[in-house]
C-alpha positions as CSV (number, residue, x, y, z in Angstrom):
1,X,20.3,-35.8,-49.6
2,X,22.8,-35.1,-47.0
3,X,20.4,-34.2,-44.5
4,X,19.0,-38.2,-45.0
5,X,22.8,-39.6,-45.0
6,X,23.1,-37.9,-41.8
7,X,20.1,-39.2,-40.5
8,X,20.6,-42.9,-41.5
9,X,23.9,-43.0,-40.4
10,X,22.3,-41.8,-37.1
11,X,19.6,-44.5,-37.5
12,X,22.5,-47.4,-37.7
13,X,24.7,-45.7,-34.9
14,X,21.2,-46.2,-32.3
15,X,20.2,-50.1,-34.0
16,X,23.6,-50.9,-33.1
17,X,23.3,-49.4,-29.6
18,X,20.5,-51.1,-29.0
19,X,21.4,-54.4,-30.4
20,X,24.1,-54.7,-28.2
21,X,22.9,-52.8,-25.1
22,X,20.9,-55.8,-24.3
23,X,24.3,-58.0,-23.7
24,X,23.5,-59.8,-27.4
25,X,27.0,-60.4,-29.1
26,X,28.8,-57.9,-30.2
27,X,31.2,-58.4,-33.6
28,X,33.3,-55.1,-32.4
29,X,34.4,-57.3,-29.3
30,X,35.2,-60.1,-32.0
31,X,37.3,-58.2,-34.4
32,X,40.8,-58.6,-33.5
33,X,42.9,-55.4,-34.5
34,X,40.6,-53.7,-36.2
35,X,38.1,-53.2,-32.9
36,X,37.9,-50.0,-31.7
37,X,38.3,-50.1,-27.8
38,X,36.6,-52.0,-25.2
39,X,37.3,-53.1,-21.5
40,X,38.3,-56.6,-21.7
41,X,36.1,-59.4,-19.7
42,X,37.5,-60.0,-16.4
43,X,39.3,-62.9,-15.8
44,X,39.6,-65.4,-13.4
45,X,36.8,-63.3,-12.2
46,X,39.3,-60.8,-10.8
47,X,38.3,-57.2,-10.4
48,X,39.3,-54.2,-11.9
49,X,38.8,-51.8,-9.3
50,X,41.9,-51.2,-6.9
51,X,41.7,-53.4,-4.0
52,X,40.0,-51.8,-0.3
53,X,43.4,-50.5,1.8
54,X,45.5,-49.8,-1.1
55,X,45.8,-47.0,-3.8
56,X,48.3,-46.9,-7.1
57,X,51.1,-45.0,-6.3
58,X,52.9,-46.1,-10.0
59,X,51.7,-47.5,-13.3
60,X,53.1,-47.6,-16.4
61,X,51.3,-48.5,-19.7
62,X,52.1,-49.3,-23.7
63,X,49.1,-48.5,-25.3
64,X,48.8,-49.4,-29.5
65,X,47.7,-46.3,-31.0
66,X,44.0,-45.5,-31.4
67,X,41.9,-46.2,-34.5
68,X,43.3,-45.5,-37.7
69,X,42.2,-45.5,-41.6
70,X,43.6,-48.9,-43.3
71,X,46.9,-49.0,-44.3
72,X,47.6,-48.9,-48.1
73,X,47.5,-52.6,-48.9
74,X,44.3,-53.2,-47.1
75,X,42.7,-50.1,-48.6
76,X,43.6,-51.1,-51.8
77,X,41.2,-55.2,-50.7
78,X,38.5,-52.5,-50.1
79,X,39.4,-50.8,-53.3
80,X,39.1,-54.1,-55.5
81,X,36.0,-55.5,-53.4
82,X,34.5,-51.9,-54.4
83,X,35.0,-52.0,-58.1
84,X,34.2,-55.8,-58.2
85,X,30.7,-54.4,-57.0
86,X,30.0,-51.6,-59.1
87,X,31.3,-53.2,-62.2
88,X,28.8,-56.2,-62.4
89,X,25.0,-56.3,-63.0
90,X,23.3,-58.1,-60.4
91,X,20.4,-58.8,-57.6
92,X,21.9,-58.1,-54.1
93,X,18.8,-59.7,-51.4
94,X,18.6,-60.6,-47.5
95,X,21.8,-59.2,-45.5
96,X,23.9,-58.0,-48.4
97,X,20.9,-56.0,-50.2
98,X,22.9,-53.1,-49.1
99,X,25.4,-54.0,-51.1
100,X,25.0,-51.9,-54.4
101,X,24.7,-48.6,-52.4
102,X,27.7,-49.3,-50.4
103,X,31.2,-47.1,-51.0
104,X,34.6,-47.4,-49.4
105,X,34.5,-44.7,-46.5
106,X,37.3,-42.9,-47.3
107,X,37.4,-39.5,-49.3
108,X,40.6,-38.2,-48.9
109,X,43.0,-41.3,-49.9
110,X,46.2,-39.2,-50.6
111,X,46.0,-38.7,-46.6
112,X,43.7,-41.1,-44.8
113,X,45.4,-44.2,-45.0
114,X,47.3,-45.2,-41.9
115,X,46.4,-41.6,-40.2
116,X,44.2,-41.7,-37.2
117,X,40.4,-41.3,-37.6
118,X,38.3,-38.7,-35.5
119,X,37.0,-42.4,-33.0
120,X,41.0,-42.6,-32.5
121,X,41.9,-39.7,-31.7
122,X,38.4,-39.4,-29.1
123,X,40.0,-43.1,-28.0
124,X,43.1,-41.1,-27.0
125,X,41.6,-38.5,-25.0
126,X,39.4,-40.6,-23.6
127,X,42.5,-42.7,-22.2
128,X,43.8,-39.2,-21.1
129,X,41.0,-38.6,-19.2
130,X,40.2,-41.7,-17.4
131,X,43.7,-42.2,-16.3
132,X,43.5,-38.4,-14.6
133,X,40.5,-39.6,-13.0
134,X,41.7,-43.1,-12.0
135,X,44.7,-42.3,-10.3
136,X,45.2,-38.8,-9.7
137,X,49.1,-39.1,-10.0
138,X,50.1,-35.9,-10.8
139,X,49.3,-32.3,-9.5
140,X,46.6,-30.6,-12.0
141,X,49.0,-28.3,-13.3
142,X,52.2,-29.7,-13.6
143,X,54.1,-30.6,-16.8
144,X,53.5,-34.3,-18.1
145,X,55.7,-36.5,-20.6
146,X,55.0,-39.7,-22.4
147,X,56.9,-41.9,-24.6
148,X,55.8,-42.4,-28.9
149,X,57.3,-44.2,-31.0
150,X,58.1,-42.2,-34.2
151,X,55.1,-42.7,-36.9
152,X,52.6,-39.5,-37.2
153,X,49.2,-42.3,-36.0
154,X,51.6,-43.4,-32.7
155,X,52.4,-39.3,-32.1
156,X,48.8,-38.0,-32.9
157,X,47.4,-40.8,-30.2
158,X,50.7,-39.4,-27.4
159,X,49.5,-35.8,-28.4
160,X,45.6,-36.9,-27.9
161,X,46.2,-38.6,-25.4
162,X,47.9,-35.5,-23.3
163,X,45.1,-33.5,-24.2
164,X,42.8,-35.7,-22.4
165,X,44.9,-35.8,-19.2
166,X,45.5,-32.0,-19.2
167,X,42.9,-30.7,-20.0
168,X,42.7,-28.1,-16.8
169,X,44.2,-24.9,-16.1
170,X,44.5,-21.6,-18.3
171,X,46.8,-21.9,-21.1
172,X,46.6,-18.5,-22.2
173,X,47.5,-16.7,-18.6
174,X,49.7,-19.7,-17.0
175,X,52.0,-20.6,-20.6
176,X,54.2,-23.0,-18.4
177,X,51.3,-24.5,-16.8
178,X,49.9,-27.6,-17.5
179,X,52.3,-28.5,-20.7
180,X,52.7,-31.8,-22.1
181,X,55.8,-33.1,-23.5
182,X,56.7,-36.0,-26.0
183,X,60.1,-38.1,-26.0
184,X,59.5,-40.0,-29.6
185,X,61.8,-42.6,-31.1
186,X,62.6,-43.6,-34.5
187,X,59.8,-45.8,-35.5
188,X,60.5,-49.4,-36.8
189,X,64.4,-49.3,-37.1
190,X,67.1,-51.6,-36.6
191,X,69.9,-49.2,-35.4
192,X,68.6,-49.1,-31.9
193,X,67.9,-52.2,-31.4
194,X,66.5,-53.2,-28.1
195,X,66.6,-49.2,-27.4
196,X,63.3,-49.0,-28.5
197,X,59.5,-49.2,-28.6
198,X,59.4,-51.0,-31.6
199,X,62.1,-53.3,-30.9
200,X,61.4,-56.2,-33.0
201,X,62.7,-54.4,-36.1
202,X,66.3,-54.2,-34.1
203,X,66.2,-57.9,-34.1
204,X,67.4,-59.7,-37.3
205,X,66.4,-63.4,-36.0
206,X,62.7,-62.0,-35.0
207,X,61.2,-62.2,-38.2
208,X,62.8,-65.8,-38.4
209,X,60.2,-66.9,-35.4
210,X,57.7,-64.9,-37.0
211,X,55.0,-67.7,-38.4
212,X,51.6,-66.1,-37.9
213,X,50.2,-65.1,-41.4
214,X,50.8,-68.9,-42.5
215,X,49.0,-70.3,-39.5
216,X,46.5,-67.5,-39.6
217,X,45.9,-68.3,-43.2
218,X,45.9,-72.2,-42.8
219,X,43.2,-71.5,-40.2
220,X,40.9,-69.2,-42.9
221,X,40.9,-72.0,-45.0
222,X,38.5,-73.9,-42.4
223,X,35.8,-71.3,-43.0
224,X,35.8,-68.3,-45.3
225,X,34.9,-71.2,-48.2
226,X,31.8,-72.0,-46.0
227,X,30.6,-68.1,-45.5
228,X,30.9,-67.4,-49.0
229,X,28.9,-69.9,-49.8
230,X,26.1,-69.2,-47.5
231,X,26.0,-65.6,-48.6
232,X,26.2,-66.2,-52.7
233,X,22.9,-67.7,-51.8
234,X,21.7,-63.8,-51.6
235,X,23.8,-62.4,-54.4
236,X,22.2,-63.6,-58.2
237,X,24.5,-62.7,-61.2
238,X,27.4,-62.0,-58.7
239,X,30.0,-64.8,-56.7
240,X,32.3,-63.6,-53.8
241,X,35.2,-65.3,-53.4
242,X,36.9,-66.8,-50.4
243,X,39.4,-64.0,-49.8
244,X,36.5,-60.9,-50.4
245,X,34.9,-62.4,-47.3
246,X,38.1,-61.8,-45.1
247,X,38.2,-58.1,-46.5
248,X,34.3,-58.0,-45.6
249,X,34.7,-58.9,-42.2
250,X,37.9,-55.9,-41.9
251,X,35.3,-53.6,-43.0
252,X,33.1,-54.0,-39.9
253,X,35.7,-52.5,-37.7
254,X,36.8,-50.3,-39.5
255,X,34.0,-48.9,-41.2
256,X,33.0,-48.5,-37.7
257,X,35.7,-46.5,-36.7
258,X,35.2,-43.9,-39.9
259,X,31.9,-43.5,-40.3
260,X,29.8,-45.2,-38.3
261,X,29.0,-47.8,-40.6
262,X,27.7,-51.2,-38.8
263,X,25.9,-52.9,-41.8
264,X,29.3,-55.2,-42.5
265,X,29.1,-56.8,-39.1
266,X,25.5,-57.8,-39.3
267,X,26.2,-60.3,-42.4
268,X,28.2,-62.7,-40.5
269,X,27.0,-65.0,-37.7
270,X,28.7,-65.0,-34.0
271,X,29.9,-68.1,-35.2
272,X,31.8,-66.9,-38.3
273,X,32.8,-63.7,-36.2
274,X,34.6,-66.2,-33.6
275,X,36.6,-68.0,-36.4
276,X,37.8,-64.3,-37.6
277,X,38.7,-63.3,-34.4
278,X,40.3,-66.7,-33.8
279,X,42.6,-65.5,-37.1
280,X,43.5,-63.0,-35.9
281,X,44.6,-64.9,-32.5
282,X,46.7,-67.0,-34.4
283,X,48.3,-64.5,-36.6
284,X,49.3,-62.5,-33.2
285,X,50.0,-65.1,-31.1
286,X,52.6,-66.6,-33.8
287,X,54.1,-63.9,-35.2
288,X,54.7,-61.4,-32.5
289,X,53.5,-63.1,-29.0
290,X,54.7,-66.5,-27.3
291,X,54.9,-69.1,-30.7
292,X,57.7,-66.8,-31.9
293,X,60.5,-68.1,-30.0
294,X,62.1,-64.6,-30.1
295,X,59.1,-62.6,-28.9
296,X,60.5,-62.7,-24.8
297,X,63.7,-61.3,-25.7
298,X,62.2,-58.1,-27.5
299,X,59.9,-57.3,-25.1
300,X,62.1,-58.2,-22.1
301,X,64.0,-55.1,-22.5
302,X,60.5,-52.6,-21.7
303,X,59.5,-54.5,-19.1
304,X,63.2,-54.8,-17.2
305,X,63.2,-51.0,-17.7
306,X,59.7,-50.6,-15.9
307,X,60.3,-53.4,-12.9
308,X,63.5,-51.4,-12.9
309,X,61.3,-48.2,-12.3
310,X,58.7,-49.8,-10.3
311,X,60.8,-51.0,-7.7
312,X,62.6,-48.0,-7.0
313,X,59.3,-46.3,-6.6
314,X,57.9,-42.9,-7.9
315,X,60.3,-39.9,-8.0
316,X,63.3,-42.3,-8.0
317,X,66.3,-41.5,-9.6
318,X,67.2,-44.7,-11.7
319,X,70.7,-46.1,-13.4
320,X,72.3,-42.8,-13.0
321,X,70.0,-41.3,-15.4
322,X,69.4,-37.5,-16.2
323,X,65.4,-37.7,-15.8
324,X,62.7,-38.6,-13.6
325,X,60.0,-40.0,-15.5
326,X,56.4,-39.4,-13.6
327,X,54.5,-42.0,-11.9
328,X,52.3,-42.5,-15.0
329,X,54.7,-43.7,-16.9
330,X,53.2,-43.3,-20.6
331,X,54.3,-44.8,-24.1
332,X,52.8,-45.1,-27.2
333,X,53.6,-48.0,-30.2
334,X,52.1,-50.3,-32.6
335,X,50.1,-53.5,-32.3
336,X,52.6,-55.7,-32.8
337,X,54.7,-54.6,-30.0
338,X,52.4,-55.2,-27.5
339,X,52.4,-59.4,-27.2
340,X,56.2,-59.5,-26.7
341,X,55.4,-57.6,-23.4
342,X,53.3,-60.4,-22.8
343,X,55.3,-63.0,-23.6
344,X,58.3,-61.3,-21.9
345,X,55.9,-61.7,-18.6
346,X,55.1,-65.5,-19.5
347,X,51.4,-65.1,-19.6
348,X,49.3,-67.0,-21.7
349,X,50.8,-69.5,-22.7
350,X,50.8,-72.2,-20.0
351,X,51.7,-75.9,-21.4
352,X,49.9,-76.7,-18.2
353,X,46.9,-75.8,-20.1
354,X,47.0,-79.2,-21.8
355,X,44.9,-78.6,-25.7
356,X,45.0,-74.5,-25.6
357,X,48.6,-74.0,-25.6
358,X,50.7,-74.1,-28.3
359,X,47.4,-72.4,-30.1
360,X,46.2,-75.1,-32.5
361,X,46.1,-74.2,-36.2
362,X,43.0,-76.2,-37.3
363,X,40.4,-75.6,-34.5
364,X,40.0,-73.5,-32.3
365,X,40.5,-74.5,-28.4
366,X,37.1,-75.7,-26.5
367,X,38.5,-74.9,-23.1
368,X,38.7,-71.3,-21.7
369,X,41.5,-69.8,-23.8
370,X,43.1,-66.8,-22.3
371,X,45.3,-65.2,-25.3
372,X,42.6,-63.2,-27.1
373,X,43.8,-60.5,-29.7
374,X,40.7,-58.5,-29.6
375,X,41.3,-58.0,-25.4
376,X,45.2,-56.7,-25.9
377,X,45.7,-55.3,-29.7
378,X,42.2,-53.8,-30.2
379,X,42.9,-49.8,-31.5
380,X,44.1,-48.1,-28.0
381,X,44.8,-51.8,-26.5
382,X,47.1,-51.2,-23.5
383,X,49.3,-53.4,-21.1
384,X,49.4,-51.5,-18.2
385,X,51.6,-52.2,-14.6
386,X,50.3,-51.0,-11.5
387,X,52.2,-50.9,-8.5
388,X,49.6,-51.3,-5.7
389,X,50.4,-49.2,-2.0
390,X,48.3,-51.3,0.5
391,X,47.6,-51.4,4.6
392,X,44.3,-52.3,6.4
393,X,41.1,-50.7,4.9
394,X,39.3,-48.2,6.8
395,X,37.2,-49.3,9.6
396,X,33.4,-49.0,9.3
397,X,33.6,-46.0,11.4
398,X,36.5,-43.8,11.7
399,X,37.4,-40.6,14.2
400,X,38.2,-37.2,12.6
401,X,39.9,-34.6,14.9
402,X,39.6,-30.8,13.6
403,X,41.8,-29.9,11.4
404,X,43.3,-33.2,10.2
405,X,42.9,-35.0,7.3
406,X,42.9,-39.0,8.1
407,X,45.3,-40.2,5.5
408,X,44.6,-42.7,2.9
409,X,45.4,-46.5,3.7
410,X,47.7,-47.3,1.5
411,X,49.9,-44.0,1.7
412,X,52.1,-44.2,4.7
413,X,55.3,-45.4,4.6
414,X,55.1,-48.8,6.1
415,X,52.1,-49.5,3.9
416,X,53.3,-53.2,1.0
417,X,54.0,-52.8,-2.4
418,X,52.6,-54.9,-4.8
419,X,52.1,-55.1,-8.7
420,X,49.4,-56.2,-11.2
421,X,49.1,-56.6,-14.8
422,X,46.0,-55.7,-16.8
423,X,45.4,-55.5,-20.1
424,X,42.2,-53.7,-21.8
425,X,41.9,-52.8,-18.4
426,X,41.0,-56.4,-16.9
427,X,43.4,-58.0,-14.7
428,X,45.7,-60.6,-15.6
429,X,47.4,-63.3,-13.2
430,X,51.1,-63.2,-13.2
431,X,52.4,-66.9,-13.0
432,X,52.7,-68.3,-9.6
433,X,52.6,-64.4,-8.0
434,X,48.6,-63.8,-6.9
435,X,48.9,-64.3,-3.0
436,X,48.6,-60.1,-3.0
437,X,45.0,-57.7,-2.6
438,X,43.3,-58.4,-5.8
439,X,45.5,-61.3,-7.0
440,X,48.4,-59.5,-7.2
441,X,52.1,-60.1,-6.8
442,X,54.5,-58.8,-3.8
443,X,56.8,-56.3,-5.2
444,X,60.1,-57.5,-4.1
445,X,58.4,-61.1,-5.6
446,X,57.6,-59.8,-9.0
447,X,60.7,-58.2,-9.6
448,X,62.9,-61.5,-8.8
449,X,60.4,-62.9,-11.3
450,X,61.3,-60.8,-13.7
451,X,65.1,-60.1,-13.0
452,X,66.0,-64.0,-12.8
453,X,62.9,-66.0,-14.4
454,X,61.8,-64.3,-17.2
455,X,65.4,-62.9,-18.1
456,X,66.5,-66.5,-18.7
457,X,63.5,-67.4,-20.4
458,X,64.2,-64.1,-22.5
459,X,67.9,-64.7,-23.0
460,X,70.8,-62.0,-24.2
461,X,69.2,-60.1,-26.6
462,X,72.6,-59.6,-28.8
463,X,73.0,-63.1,-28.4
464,X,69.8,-64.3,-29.3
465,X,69.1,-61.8,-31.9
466,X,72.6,-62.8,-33.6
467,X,73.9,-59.2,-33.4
468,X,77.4,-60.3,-32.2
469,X,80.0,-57.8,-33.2
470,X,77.5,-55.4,-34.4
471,X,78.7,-52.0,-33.2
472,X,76.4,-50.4,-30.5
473,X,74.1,-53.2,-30.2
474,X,72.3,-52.7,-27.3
475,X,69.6,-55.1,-24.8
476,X,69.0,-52.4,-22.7
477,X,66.0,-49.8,-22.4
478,X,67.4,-46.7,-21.3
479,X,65.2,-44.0,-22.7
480,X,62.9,-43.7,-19.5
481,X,65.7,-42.1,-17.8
482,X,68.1,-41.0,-20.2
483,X,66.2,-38.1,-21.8
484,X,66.9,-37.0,-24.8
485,X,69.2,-41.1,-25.1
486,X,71.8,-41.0,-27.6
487,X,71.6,-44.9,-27.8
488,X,67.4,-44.7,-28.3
489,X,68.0,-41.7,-30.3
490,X,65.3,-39.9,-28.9
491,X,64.4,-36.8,-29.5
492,X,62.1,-34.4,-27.0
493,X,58.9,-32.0,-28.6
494,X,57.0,-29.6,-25.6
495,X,53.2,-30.0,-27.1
496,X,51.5,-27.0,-26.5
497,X,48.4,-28.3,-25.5
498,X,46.0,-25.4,-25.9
C-alpha cells in the first residue's frame, strides 16, 4: 500500500511536470501566497542578468519566509471541507472523482501548522545557494549574518537559508570557519515600532488603511458562485458551497508544497485561477501595499536604512553604528511586509495608468497590470536592491600580460554606481530613474529619490502613525548597524551550521 502511495504521488509530481513543461498554464504561478517560488516574468521586457561592464558590488533583499503548513484558521477550512466529504453519501465524477479518497495532508497537527514544510525549507537553501553563485560577495569561508524577524517559520527560512550559502569549508577542523549568524527581532510587536521588520504592527493608524479582505471578498463574490456551480454538476447527492471553493483552490498550493499533491489545481480553469489570483491582488494591494494610505510610511523606514547602506557602499561604516553589515545584506519577514517596501519605492501604482490603478474591485484590469501578488508574496518572494558597479565591457579581444589578472569592468574605482529593484528576481522600473545599464537608476539619483521624494510621500512615521507622545517611538531602522539595537531589541544567535 505504501509502496503504491509512493508511486502515485510520483506519478502526479511527473503529469504535472509535463503539463507545464510545455509552457501550458500553470495554477502554481496563479496562486497568490500560497505559491511556492517562481522567477517572476520579466517586465518591460527588462533582463535579469547583470548588465555587460558592470558586476553587483551590494544587494540587499527581504525575502517572505519559504513554504509553510496553513496556519490554524485555514487548517481548520481544510478541516471542515474534509469532514463535510467524508460525512455524506454520494457520486463524486469528472475532475472531482478524486474526491472521496482525498485527506487533509497533514499528520502532525499539534506541530505543522504555521511551521515550514520540507519544499520551504529546500526554497531557503536554494536562495542560499544561488545568491553564492550569483554574486560571489563574500570570501568562501568567512562568517555571514542575516536579519529574521522573530517567529520559528521566519528563523527556520534565515537558518536554511545560511545553510545554502555556506555550505563550503570543514566545520569539524576550521570551528570558526564558515559560521553563520542571526540578528532576530521580536516578531509582530508594537513597542518597536518602525524598529522593525514587521513594522506595521508598531503602527496604530495601519490597520485603519487596512481594507483588503472587504475588497478581496467583494471581488469573490463575482465568481466562486459561478465555479461551484459548474462543478456540483460532477458531485450527485453532495452541494459545495461558495466559500468551500475558495478553500479548494488554497489547497492547490499548498497541498503542493506538503506533499506533492497537484489534483486540487486541475479542477479549476485558467480562467477561475486568474480571478483567485486577482483576490488575492486585491487583498494585498489594499491591505498592506499602495491602497492603504499608511503602507509608504512603514516601509519607508527599511528602505531609508538600505539607500542609507547602499550609498555609502560595502564595508562602510554607517550612522556611527557598532557593525558592518556584509554586502549581502540579508532579512527575513512575513508576506505582508513585503508590499510596504513597494509602496515605500512608489511602484505600481501609477494613476498615469488610467483603468489599472487604484485596483478595481469588480473586474479585473484588461490592460497590462503590474502589481501581481503571486510575483512578490509567493512563499520565499523577495524584494531585492542591487547596487550595480559599471564601466565599458570588455572588448572583443583583450591583451593578457604574464602574470596579471585583467580586472573586471565594473571594479575599479572610477567605475558608476547604479541601483535596480527586482522582485521574484525580475526587474522592476523605479519611477522616472531607468536612463542606467539595464534600466537602472544612477546612484546618487536614486537616493535623492528616496531621501526627498518618497520620504514626503511616506511622511513622519510618529506623526502619521499617531504615536505623538508615545515614549521611545521611533521612524528610524537602526538595526543594520546597531547590532545587538536596544531600540529594535534585537537579539544575536551564531548558527552552527554543520
Amino acid at each position: 500500500m505504501k509502496a503504491t502511495v509512493i508511486l502515485y504521488t510520483l506519478a502526479l509530481s511527473i503529469a504535472h511536470t509535463i503539463h507545464t513543461a510545455a509552457g501550458e498554464f500553470n495554477p502554481l504561478h496563479h496562486s497568490g501566497p500560497a505559491s511556492p517560488y517562481f522567477d517572476a516574468p520579466p517586465e518591460a521586457e527588462i533582463p535579469e542578468e547583470t548588465p555587460g561592464g558592470c558586476v553587483v558590488d551590494q544587494a540587499a533583499y527581504l525575502v517572505r519566509h519559504g513554504s509553510r503548513y496553513p496556519e490554524p484558521g485555514s487548517f481548520t477550512g481544510w478541516q471542515n471541507l474534509f469532514q463535510k466529504f467524508q460525512n455524506s453519501s454520494y457520486i463524486a465524477s469528472g475532475p472531482l472523482n478524486f474526491i472521496p479518497t482525498w485527506t487533509p495532508p497533514v499528520d502532525d497537527q499539534p506541530h505543522e501548522p504555521l511551521f515550514l514544510t520540507s519544499t520551504g525549507s529546500r526554497e531557503a537553501f536554494d536562495l542560499g545557494v544561488q545568491l553564492r553563485k550569483r554574486y560571489r560577495l563574500t570570501p568562501g569561508g568567512a562568517n555571514f549574518t542575516v536579519w529574521s524577524a522573530g517567529q520559528q517559520r521566519v528563523i527556520d527560512t534565515a537558518s536554511y537559508f545560511l545553510r545554502g550559502y555556506l555550505s563550503q569549508g570543514n566545520y569539524l577542523t576550521e570551528p570558526s570557519s564558515n559560521r553563520g549568524s542571526i540578528v532576530s527581532l521580536p516578531d509582530s510587536v508594537n513597542f518597536t515600532f518602525a524598529d522593525s521588520l514587521t513594522s506595521s504592527n508598531g503602527c496604530p493608524n495601519y490597520n485603519l488603511g487596512n481594507n483588503g479582505s472587504a475588497q478581496s471578498n467583494t471581488f469573490r463574490q463575482t465568481f466562486q458562485g459561478q465555479i461551484a456551480r459548474r462543478l456540483n454538476k460532477f458531485l450527485n447527492g453532495l452541494v459545495l458551497e461558495n466559500t468551500d471553493i475558495g478553500v479548494m483552490q488554497d489547497l492547490c498550493g499548498f497541498q503542493a508544497e506538503v506533499d506533492g499533491d497537484t489534483r486540487f489545481c486541475d479542477i479549476f480553469t485558467p480562467s477561475e485561477w486568474l480571478n483567485y489570483e486577482y483576490a488575492h491582488d486585491l487583498n494585498y494591494y489594499y491591505g498592506s501595499g499602495p491602497g492603504n494610505p499608511f503602507s509608504a510610511t512603514v516601509g519607508f523606514g527599511w528602505l531609508k536604512a538600505i539607500a542609507d547602506l547602499l550609498n555609502a557602499g560595502p564595508g562602510s561604516i554607517v550612522s556611527a553604528g557598532n557593525f558592518i553589515p556584509p554586502p549581502l545584506i540579508m532579512s527575513f519577514t512575513h508576506d505582508n511586509n513585503l508590499p510596504p517596501i513597494l509602496s515605500a519605492l512608489g511602484v505600481w501604482n501609477s494613476s498615469a495608468e488610467h483603468g489599472v490603478f487604484p485596483l478595481p474591485v469588480t473586474h479585473i484590469p484588461r490592460a497590462r497590470r503590474s502589481f501581481r501578488s503571486s510575483h512578490v508574496v509567493s512563499f520565499r518572494g523577495y524584494i531585492a536592491l542591487e547596487r550595480l558597479s559599471c564601466s565599458n565591457p570588455l572588448p572583443s579581444s583583450v591583451k593578457h600580460e604574464a602574470g596579471k589578472v585583467v580586472p573586471l569592468p565594473g571594479t575599479s574605482p572610477e567605475s558608476k554606481k547604479y541601483v535596480r529593484l527586482k522582485t521574484n528576481n525580475a526587474v522592476v522600473p523605479i519611477p522616472n530613474c531607468t536612463s542606467g545599464p539595464g534600466s537602472s537608476c544612477p546612484l546618487k539619483q536614486f537616493v535623492t529619490y528616496v531621501n526627498k521624494n518618497r520620504a514626503t510621500a511616506a511622511g513622519d512615521f510618529v506623526r502619521v502613525c499617531g504615536l505623538e507622545g508615545v515614549a521611545n517611538a521611533t521612524g528610524e531602522v537602526d538595526f543594520f548597524t546597531q547590532v545587538p539595537s536596544k531600540n529594535a531589541q534585537s537579539s544575536f544567535t551564531e548558527l552552527p551550521v554543520s
